[in-house]
C-alpha positions in Angstrom: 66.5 21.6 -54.1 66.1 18.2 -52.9 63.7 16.2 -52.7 61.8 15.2 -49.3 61.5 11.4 -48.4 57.6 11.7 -48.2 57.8 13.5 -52.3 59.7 10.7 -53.3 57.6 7.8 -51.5 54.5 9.4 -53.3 55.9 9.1 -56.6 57.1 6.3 -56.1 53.2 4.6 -54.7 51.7 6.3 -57.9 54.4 4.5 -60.1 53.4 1.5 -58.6 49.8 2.0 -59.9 50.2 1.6 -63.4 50.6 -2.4 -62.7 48.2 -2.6 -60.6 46.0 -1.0 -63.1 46.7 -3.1 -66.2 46.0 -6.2 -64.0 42.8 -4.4 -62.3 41.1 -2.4 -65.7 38.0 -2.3 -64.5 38.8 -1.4 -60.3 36.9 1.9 -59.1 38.9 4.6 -56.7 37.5 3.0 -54.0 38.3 -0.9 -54.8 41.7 0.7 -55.4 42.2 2.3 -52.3 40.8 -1.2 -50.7 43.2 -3.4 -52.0 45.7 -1.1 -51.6 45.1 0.1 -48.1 45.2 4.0 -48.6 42.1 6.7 -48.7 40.4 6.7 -51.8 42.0 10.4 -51.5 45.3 9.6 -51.3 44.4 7.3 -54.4 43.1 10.6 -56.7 46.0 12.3 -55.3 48.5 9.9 -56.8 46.2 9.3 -60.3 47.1 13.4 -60.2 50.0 13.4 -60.2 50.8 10.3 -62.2 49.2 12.5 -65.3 51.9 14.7 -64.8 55.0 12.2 -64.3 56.8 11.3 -67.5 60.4 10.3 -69.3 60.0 14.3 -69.8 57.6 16.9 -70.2 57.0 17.5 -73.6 54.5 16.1 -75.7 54.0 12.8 -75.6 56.5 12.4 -73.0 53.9 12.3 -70.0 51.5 9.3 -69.1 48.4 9.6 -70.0 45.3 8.7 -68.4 41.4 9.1 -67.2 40.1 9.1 -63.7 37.1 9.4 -61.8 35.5 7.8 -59.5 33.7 5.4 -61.7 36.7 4.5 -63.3 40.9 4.8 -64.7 41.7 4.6 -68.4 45.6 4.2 -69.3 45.7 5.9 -72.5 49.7 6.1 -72.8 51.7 4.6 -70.0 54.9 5.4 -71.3 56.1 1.5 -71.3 55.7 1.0 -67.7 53.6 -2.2 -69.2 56.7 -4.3 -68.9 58.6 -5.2 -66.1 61.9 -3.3 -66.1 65.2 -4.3 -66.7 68.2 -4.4 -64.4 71.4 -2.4 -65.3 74.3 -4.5 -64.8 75.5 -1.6 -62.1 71.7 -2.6 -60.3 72.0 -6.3 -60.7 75.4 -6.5 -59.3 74.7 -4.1 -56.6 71.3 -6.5 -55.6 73.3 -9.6 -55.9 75.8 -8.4 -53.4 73.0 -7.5 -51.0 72.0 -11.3 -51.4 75.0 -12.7 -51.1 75.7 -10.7 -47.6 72.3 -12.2 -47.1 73.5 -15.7 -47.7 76.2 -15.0 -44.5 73.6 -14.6 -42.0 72.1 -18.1 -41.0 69.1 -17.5 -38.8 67.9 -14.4 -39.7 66.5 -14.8 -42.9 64.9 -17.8 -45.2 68.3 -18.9 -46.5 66.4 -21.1 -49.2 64.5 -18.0 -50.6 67.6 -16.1 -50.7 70.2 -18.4 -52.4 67.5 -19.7 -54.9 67.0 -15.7 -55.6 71.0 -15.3 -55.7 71.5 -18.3 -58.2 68.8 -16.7 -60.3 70.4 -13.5 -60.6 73.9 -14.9 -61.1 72.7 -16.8 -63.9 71.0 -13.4 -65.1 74.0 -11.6 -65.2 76.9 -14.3 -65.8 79.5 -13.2 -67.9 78.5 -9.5 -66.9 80.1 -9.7 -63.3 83.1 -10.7 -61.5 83.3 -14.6 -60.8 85.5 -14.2 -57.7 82.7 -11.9 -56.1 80.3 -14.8 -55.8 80.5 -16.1 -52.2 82.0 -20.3 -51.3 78.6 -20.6 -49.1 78.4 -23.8 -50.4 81.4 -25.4 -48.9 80.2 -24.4 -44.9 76.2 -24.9 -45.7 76.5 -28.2 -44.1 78.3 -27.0 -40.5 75.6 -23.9 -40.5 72.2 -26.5 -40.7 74.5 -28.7 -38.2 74.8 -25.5 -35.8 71.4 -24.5 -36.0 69.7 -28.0 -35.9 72.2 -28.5 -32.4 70.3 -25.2 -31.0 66.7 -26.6 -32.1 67.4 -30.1 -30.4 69.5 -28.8 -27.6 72.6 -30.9 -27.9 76.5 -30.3 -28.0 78.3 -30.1 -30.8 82.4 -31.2 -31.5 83.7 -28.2 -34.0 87.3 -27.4 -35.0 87.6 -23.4 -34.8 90.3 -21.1 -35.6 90.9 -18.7 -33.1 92.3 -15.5 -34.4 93.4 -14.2 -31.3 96.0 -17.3 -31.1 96.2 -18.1 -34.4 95.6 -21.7 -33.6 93.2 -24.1 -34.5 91.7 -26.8 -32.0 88.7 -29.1 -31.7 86.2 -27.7 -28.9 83.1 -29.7 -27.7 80.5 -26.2 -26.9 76.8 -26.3 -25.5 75.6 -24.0 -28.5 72.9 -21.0 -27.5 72.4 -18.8 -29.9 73.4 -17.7 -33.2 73.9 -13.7 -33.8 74.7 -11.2 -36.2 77.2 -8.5 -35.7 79.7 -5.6 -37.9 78.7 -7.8 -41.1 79.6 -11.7 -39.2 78.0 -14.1 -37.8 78.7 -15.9 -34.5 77.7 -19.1 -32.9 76.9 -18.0 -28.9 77.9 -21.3 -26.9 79.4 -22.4 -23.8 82.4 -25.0 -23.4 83.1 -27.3 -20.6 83.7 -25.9 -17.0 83.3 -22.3 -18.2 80.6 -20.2 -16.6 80.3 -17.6 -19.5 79.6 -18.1 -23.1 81.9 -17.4 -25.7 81.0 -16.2 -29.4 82.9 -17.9 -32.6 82.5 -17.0 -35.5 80.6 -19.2 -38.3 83.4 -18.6 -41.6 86.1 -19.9 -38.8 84.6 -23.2 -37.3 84.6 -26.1 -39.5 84.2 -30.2 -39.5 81.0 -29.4 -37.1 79.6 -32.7 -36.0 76.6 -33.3 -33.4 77.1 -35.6 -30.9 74.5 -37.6 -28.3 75.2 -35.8 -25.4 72.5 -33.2 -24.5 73.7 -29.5 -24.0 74.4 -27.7 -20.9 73.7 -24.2 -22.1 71.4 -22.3 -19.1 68.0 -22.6 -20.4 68.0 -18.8 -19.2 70.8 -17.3 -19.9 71.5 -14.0 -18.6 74.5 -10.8 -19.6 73.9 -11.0 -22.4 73.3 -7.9 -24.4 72.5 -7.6 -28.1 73.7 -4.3 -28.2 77.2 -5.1 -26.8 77.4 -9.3 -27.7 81.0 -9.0 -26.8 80.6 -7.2 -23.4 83.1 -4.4 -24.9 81.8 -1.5 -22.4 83.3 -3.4 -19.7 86.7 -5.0 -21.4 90.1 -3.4 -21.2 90.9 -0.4 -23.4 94.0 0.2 -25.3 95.4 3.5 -25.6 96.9 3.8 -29.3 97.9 6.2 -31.8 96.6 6.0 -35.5 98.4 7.4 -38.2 95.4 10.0 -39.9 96.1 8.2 -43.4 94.8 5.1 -41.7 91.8 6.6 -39.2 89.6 3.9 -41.7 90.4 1.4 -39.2 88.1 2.4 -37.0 85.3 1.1 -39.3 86.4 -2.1 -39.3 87.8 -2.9 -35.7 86.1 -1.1 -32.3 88.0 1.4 -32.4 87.1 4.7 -31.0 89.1 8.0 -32.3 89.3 10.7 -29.9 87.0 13.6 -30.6 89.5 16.1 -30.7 91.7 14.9 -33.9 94.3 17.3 -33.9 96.2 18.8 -36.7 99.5 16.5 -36.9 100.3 12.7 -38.3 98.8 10.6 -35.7 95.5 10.4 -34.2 94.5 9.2 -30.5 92.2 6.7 -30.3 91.0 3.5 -27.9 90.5 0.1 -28.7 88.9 -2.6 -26.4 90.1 -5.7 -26.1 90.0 -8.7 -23.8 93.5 -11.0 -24.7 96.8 -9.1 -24.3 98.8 -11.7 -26.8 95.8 -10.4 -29.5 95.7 -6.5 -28.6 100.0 -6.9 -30.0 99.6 -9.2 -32.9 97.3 -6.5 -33.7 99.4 -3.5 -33.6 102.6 -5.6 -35.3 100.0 -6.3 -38.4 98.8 -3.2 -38.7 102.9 -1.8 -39.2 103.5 1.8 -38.9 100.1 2.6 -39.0 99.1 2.0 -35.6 101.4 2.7 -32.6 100.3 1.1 -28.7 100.7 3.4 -26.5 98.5 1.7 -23.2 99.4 -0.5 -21.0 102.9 0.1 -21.3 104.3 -3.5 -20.7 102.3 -4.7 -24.2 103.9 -1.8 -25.8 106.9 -2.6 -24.6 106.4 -5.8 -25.6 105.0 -5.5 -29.1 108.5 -3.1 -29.8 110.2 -5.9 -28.5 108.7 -8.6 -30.9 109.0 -5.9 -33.8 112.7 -5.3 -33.1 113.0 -9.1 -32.8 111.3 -9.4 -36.0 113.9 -7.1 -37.9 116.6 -8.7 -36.5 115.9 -11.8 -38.0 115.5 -10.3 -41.9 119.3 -8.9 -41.4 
């Protein structure tokens, strides 16, 4: 039977007391629970059942101590006296958290997280996979330009990549805000003579510069909604079919599959989207895995380009 959350969250507080008691020999129940912030119950409770948690339950194999209310002994902790090493499976698995970490400017200390990172690359070097570590390096300059440009409310010259496009240009943009969304971050800012804002995304501007001029983002801006950052509930929707091999897309694009998924090859689904010329380089990417079905002239249009496309291999 499995274990329930609030089982395993006691173990794991009465784990956490064998530390605490080689730093704190001489600490009471009640200086315990103190410093602690439990009961001095909940305290006994856990000294309980930490004499019956061990690497089995033979003996020997349990941890071994003395409590009352004067006082703990550890007798036999079972080498929880040492700090514990990391499995390379662990380490890898906490670096990548990190590293995702290290993507999101703005919502974390980035200084405490990529001196951690560095630490446990150098840890683990020769044990992981050298093209797994992230090239934050090379765009930590245009992130502290970016967020310094929010703090000091100015505009900012940037060359971005638009992948809806495919073309790169230099923009001058009254930055905002910077968000986090699907495992990106954007820069929220507005460009000259447009009313609304428009999100770019950080890993596709680079060459940011600040300039002189002071910004002329609203100092109260309104629609927006961090639930929906890209305003999808009220975009366009596509009508497409997904082949069922490929129904994975719909974790990594907004995709929504209908509820009823059928029995045969393809699967219906909707897609929002707000640039036609995007919504077909889309589907022509994505090959025979995705067919458009809605509006008609783009899928008219995307079977033209496809055909067209063909044509010029023969």
């Amino acid at each position: 039977m499995k274990d329930s959350p609030a089982k395993l969250e006691g173990l794991v507080r009465s784990l956490n007391l064998i530390p605490y008691l080689h730093s704190h020999r001489e600490a009471t129940p009640m200086e315990i629970a103190r410093d602690l912030g439990y009961s001095h119950e909940e305290v006994m409770r856990d000294l309980t059942r930490l004499s019956m948690s061990g690497v089995g339950s033979g003996p020997g194999e349990l941890i071994d101590l003395v409590a009352n209310w004067t006082g703990i002994t550890v007798i036999d902790d079972q080498g929880l006296n040492k700090p514990l090493r990391l499995t390379p499976t662990e380490a890898n698995a906490l670096l990548l958290t990190l590293e995702s970490l290290e993507t999101m400017p703005g919502l974390v200390d980035q200084a405490a997280v990529t001196s951690a990172a560095a630490k446990l690359r150098a840890a683990i070097k020769g044990h992981s996979v050298d093209d797994t570590e992230p090239e934050v390096e090379a765009s930590t300059s245009d992130v502290h330009i970016l967020t310094d440009a929010i703090a000091r409310s100015r505009q900012l010259e940037i060359v971005y990549y638009s992948a809806s496009s495919g073309t790169t240009s230099t923009r001058i943009v009254s930055p905002a805000s910077i968000f986090h969304q699907n495992g990106q971050t954007y820069l929220r800012a507005y460009e000259e003579g447009l009313a609304e804002a428009k999100s770019f995304r950080l890993d596709r501007i680079s060459n940011a510069q600040l300039l002189d001029a002071p910004s002329n983002a609203p100092s109260n801006p309104t629609g927006f909604d961090p639930n929906d950052p890209f305003g999808f509930s009220t975009r366009r929707r596509a009508e497409l079919a997904i082949r069922r091999d490929a129904t994975w897309l719909a974790d990594y694009f907004e995709i929504e599959l209908d509820s009823d998924l059928g029995s045969g090859d393809w699967v219906r689904a909707t897609m929002a989207y707000g640039n036609d010329d995007w919504l077909i380089r889309f589907c022509l990417s994505q090959g025979d895995r995705v067919r458009l079905v809605e509006p008609g002239n783009l899928a008219r249009e995307t079977v033209r380009r496809a055909q067209t496309g063909v044509d010029g291999l023969s």
